[in-house]
N, C-alpha and C positions, 0 to 999 in steps of 0.2 A: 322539628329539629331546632326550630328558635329558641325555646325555653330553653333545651339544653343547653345553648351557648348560654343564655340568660343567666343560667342558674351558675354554669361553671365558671361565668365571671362575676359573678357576684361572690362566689363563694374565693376567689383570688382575689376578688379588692378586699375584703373582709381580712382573709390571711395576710396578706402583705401590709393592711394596717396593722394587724397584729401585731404582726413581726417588729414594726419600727417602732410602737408605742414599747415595745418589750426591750427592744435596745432602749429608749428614753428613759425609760422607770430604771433598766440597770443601771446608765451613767451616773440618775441624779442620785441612786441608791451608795453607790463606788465613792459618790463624791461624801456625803454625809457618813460614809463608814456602816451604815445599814447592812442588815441580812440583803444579800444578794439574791439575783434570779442566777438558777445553775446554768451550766454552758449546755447541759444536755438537752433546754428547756427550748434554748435560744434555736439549736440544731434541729430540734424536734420541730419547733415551728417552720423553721424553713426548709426541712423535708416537705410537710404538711403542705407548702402551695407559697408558704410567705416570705422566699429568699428574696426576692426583687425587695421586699420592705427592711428585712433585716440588713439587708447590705447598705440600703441609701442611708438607714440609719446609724448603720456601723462609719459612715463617713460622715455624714448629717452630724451627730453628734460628738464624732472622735472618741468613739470607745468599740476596745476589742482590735485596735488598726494596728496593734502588735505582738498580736495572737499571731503563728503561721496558722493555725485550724483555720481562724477566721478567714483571714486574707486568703488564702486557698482554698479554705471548704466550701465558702458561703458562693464565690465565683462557680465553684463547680456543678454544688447541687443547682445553681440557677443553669447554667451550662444544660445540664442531664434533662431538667423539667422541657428547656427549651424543644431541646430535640425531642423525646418523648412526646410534647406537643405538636410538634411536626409529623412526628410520625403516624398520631394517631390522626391526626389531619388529613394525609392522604391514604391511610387505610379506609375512615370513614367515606370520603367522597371519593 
């Protein structure tokens, strides 16, 4: 049962680096006027496990923090993963 925590936290710092490297590259992209990463990119990541990263970076860096998607989405999906992890927490043990 160790590995699987091993692995499903490995695989959550990996995502939530992601996720904030991904807000990083948008800002500095936003600021130069550059091709953009899409919002669906940004959503899709922190579906995928990286909202704890995409959020600290949406405040880390001040971008996206006047979006409602963001400021609402990014709270909620971490919100849903929390619990979901909960849940399956005490289904497991």
């Amino acid at each position: 049962m160790t590995w699987l925590y091993l692995a499903a936290g490995s695989y959550l710092v990996l995502a939530n680096l992601v996720g904030f490297l991904l807000m990083a590259a948008d800002k500095r992209r936003a600021r130069r006027g550059a091709w953009r990463i899409p919002e669906h990119t940004l959503f899709a990541v922190a579906l995928l496990g990286g909202s704890l990263g995409a959020w600290g970076g949406m405040y880390c860096f001040r971008h996206k923090t006047r979006h409602w998607r963001f400021v609402v989405g990014m709270p909620l999906i971490l919100a849903a993963q929390l619990l979901l992890a909960f849940w399956l927490k005490t289904k497991i043990l």
